[in-house]
ZAMAR-707061 format. One record per residue: x, y, z of N, C-alpha, C in turn. Coordinates in steps of 0.2 Angstrom, whole numbers, plus 5000, padded with zeros to 4 digits. Example, Ala and Ser with C-alpha at 12.3 -4.5 7.8 and 13.67 -1.06 7.14 Angstrom:
BEGIN
506649725039506249785039506649845039506449895035506849955036506450005039
//
This chain:
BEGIN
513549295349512949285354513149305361512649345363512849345372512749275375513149275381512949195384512549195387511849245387511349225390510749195384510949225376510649185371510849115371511549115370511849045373511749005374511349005381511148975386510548945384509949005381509348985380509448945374509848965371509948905363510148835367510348835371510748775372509948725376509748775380509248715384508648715382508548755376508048745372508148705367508548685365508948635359508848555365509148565371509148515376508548475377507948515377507348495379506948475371507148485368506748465361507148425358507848395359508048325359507948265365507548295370507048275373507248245379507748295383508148295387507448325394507448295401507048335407507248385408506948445411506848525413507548535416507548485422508248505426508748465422508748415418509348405415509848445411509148465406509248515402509848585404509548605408509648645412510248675416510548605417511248555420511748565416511348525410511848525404512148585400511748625403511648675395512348745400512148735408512648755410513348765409513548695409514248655407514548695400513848685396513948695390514048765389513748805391513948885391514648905394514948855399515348865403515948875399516048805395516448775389516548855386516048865382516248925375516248985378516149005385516249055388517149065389517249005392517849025393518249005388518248995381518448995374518748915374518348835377518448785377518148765370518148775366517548755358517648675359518248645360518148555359517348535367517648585372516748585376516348605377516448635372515848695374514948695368514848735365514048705362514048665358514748645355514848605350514448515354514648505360514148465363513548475364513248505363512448485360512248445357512648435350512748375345512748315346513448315351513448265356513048225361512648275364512148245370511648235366511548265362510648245356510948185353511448195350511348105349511448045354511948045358511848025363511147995366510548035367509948045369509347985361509748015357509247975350509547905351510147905352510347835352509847785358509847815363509347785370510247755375510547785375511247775378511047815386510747885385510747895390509847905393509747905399509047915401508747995403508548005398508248085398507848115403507648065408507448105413507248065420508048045419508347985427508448055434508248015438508048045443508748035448509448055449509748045453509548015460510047975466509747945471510547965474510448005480510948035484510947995488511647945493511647915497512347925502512547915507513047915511513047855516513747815510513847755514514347745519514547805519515247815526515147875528515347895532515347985536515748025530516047995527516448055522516348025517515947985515515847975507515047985506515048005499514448025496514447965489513847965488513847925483513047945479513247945472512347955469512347925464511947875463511747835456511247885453511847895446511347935444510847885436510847845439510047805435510047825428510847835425510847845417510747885415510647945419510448045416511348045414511248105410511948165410512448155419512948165420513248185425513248255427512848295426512848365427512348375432511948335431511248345438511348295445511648245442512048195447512448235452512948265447513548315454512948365457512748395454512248455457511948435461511748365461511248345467511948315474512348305472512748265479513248345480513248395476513748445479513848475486513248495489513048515495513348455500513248405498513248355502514048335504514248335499514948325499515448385503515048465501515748515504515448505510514848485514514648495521515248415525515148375520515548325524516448345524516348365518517148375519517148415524516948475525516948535531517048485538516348435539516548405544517248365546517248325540517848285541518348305540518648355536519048375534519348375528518848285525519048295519518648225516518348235508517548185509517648175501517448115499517548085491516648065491516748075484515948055481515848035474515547975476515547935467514947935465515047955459514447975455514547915450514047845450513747805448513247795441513447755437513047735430512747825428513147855426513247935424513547935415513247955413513347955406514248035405514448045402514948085403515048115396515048175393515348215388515648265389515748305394516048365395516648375400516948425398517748445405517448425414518048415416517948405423517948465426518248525424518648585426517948635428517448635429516848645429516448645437516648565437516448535444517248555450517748545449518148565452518248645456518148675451518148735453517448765455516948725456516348745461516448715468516848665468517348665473517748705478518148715473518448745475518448835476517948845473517448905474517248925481517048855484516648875491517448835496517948855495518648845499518848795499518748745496519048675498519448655491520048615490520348585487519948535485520148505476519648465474520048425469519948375467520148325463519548285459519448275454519048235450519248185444518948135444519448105436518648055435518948045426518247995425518547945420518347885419518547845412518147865407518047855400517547865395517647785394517447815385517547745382518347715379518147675378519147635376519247645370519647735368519947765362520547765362520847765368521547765368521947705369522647705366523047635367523647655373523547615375524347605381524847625376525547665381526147645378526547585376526747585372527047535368526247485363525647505363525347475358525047515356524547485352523947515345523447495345523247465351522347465349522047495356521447515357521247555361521147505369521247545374521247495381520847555384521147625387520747675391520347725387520147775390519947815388520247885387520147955386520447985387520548035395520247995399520347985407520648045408520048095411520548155413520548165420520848205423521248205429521048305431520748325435520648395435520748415444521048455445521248475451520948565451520848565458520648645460520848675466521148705465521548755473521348805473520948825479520348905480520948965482520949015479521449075479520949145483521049175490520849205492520949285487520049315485520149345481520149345474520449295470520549255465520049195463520049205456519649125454520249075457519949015455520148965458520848945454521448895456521848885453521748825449521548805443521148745442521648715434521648645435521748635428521448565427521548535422521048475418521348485414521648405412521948375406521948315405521648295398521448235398522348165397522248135399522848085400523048045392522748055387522648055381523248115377523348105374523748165368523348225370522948215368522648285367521648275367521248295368520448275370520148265364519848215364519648165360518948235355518748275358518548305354518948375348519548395350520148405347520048395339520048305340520148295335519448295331518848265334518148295330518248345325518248415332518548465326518848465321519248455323519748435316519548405310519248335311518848315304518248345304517948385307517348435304517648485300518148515301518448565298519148535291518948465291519448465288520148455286520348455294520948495295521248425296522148405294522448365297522748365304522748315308523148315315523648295316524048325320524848305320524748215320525648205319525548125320525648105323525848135329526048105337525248105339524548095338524248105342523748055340523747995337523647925336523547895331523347815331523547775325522747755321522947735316522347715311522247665312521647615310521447565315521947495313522447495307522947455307523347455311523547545313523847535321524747585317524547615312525247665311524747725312525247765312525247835314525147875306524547925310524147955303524048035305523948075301523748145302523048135299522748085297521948085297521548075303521048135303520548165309520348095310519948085305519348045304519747945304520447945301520547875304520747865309521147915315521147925322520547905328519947945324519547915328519247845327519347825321519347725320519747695325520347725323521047695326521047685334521647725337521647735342522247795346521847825349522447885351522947855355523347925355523947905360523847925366524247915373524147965379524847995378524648075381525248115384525948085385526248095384526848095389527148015389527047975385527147895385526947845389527547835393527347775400526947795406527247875405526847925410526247925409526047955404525247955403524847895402525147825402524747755400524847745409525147745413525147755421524647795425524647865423523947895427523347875422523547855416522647845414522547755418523147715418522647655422522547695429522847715433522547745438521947785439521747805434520947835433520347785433520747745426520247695425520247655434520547635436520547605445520247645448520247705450520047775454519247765453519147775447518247785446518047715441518347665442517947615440517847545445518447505446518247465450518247495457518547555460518347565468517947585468517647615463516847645466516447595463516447525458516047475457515547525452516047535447515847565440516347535434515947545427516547525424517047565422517547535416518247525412518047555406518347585403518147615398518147575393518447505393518347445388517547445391517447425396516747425399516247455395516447515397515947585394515747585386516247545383516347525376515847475374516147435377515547365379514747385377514547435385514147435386513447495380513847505377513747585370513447525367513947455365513547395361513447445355514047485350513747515343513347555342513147605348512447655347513047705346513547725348513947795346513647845352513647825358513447855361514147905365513847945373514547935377514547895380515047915384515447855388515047845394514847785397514247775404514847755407514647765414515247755419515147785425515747795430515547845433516247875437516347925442516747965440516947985449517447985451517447995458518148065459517448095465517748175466518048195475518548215475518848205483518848315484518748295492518348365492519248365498519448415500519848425505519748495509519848505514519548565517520048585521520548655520521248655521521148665528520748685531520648705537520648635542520548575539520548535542521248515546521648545542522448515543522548585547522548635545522748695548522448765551521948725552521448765558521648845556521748865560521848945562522448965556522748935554523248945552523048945544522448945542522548935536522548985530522449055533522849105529523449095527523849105531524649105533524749055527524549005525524848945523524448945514523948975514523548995507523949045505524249085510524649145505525449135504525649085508526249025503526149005500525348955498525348945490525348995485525049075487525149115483525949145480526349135486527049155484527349095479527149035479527448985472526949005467526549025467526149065460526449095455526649155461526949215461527549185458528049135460528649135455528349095450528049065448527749045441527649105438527349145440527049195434527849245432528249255437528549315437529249295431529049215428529549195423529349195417528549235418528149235410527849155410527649105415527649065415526749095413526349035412526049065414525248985416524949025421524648975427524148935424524248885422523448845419522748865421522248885418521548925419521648995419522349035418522349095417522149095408522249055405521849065398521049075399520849025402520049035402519749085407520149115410519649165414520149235408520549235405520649285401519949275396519849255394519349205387518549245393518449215397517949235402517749305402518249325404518049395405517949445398518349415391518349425386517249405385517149355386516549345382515949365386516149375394515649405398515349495396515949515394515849575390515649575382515749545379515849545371515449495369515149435372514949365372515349345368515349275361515349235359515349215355515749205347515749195341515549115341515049095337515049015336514949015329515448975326515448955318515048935315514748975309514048975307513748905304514248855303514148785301513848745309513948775313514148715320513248765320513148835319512648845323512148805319511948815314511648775308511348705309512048665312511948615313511448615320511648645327511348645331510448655332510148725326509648745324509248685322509848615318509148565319509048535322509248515328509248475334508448475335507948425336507348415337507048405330507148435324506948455318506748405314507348355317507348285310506548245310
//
């Protein structure tokens, strides 16, 4: 498919699961962004996701975000139980003007529903020059190190550094083993999951897709990864007066919805630190690039803008089961 068929599959599927115009619209972006740059665990395979989310009554279909500024550098927008894709769209502007004035501005985004990459929102950040940081809880799938039942979520952490001339330097990773849709796929396709990547809901270690998502995942990297995921869960829960991804669990109350929550975004504006200088010191970050690549390393988001450029020419293969399913959305 081109991603301009794409797109209209996606917002046309968005509105007859009964999603508003500019939701829709919001969402369907993300969603092309995802299978554009060769993301399948984010990309149209959520549609399924948000349509149900939407039939459950989890998220509000056509909540009207509320833009506020409670400090000179802080932004905030309740977004009244819509998607988080129209919520950011609505406080974007507002956020890079204050970071520009200040030098450097956070903005929480409030009772926001969540199913997609953060790596989206950071690099339209960082698109318009500024350095960007984002992170969100979901719902509590995942266990801390050393236990087996679930506490966080898969709390991802997304960072974006603006490269004069270049796409942005961007990465996003969930604090989890590996993103909780990873493994969907994987029991859609039947396919087994490694064993490092969670437990069954007795709490030993399975290569079944489908008892992992009963159970409970693991995080990355052991004590390291159960360390940045409570700092997320703190970041965008109790300091912006949102909840914990046990919270978010809570609050779903068995509908199988997403994760409701909300999500906090820090804008830096390098000029603020280095006025006049700040060529000089943008093209030092490109000298450490540069030794990264020059060892075959190679630079996170270089996969996706190879994928990028691959489907902006060629567009998009989508799995004829997944589109299938998609084509009923509204239908039932």
């Amino acid at each position: 498919m081109t991603l301009d068929a794409l797109r209209g599959l996606a917002r046309e599927k968005l509105r007859a699961a009964g999603l508003a115009d500019d939701h829709a619209d919001a969402v369907a972006e993300t969603m092309v962004a995802g299978e554009r740059d060769g993301c399948a665990s984010h990309g149209i395979y959520r549609l399924l996701v948000a349509a149900s989310s939407v039939r459950a009554g989890v998220v509000v279909p056509d909540a009207v975000p509320v833009v506020s500024e409670p400090a000179r550098a802080l932004v905030r927008v309740d977004g009244k139980g819509g998607f988080a894709q129209l919520a950011f769209a609505r406080g974007l502007p507002v956020l890079i003007d204050k970071a520009r004035a200040c030098g450097i501005a956070a903005m929480a985004l409030n009772d926001v529903v969540h199913f997609a990459a953060l790596w989206p929102e950071v690099e339209a950040i960082a698109d318009a020059g500024l350095v960007a940081l984002a992170t969100t809880p979901s719902h509590a799938w995942v266990a801390p190190a050393g236990g087996t039942r679930p506490v966080f979520g898969t709390n991802p952490i997304a960072f974006g550094w603006p490269r004069p001339g270049k796409p942005p330097f961007v990465f996003d990773f969930a604090t989890s083993a590996v993103a909780r849709g990873e493994i969907e796929l994987h029991r859609r396709a039947g396919r087994p999951v490694p064993d490092d990547w969670g437990y069954d809901a007795d709490g030993r270690a399975t290569t079944d897709a489908e008892a992992v998502l009963a159970g409970a995942m693991r995080t990355f990297g052991g004590h390291k990864g159960s360390s940045l995921a409570t700092m997320v869960e703190l970041l965008a829960g109790p300091l912006i007066g949102d909840m914990t991804s046990r919270e978010s669990l809570a609050a779903d109350a068995g509908r199988g919805g997403s994760p409701i929550g909300g999500e906090l975004i820090v804008a830096i504006d390098p000029a603020g630190f280095l006025g006049d200088a700040v060529a000089a010191h943008l093209a030092r970050a490109e000298a450490l690039f540069a030794a990264i690549e020059a060892q075959g390393a190679r630079l996170p988001s270089a996969r996706r803008y190879a994928a990028r450029s691959r489907s902006l020419a060629d567009g998009v293969q989508i799995p004829a089961a997944l589109h299938a399913d998609i084509l009923k959305i509204g239908c039932e």
